[in-house]
N, C-alpha and C positions, 0 to 999 in steps of 0.2 A: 706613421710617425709624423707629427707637424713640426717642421722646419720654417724660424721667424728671423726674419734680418734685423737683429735689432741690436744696437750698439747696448756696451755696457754701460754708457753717461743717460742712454734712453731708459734701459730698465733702472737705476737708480733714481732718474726722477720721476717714472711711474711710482715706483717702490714710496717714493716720500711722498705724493703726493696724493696716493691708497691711503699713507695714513695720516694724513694733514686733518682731511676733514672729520674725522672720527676724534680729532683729539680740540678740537676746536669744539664741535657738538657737547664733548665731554664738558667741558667747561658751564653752558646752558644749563644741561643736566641737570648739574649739581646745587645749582642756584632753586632750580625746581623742585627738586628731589629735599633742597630743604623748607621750600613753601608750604608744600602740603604734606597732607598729614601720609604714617607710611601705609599705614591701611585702607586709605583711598590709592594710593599707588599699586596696593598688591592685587588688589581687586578690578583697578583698568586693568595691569597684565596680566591674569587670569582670566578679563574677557575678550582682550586683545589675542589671547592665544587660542581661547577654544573659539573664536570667530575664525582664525587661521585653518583650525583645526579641522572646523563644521567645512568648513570649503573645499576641501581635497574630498569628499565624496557626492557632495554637492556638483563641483565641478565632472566628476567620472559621473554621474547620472546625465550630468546634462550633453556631453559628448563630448567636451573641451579637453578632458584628459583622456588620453588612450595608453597606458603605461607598458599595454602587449604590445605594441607596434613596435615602438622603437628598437627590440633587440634584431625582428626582424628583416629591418632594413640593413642594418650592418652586414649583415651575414650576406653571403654570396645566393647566387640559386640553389637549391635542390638537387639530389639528384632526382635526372629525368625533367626537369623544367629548365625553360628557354626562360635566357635573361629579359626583361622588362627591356 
């Protein structure tokens, strides 16, 4: 369990300030989102996504992702094996 000292005035102005910049961005956006056309928009984020996309096995080929490992660190030893 993670246990954080952190006032309620602290998480409040985290909490607002998570969403300050998201709604500031918003703003941009919108102005862009009416410049160009919406078919050039659908089409960067269709290749914005399968660029995304292509890269999760890209990266496990290349050895950057290891998605086995991590459950078995959590876990304690074995039986029959000495702790690390």
């Amino acid at each position: 369990m993670l246990h954080l000292d952190a006032t309620t005035a602290v998480v409040t102005w985290l909490t607002f300030l998570g969403q300050l910049a998201p709604a500031l961005l918003a703003l941009r956006a919108g102005v862009l989102g009416d410049r160009y056309s919406e078919r050039r928009q659908m089409v960067t984020g269709d290749l914005g996504s399968a660029a995304v996309l292509a890269s999760v096995p890209v990266s496990a080929a290349l050895g950057v992702v290891d998605s086995f490992a991590a459950p078995d660190r959590r876990r304690g030893p074995r039986s029959g094996e000495r702790p690390a």
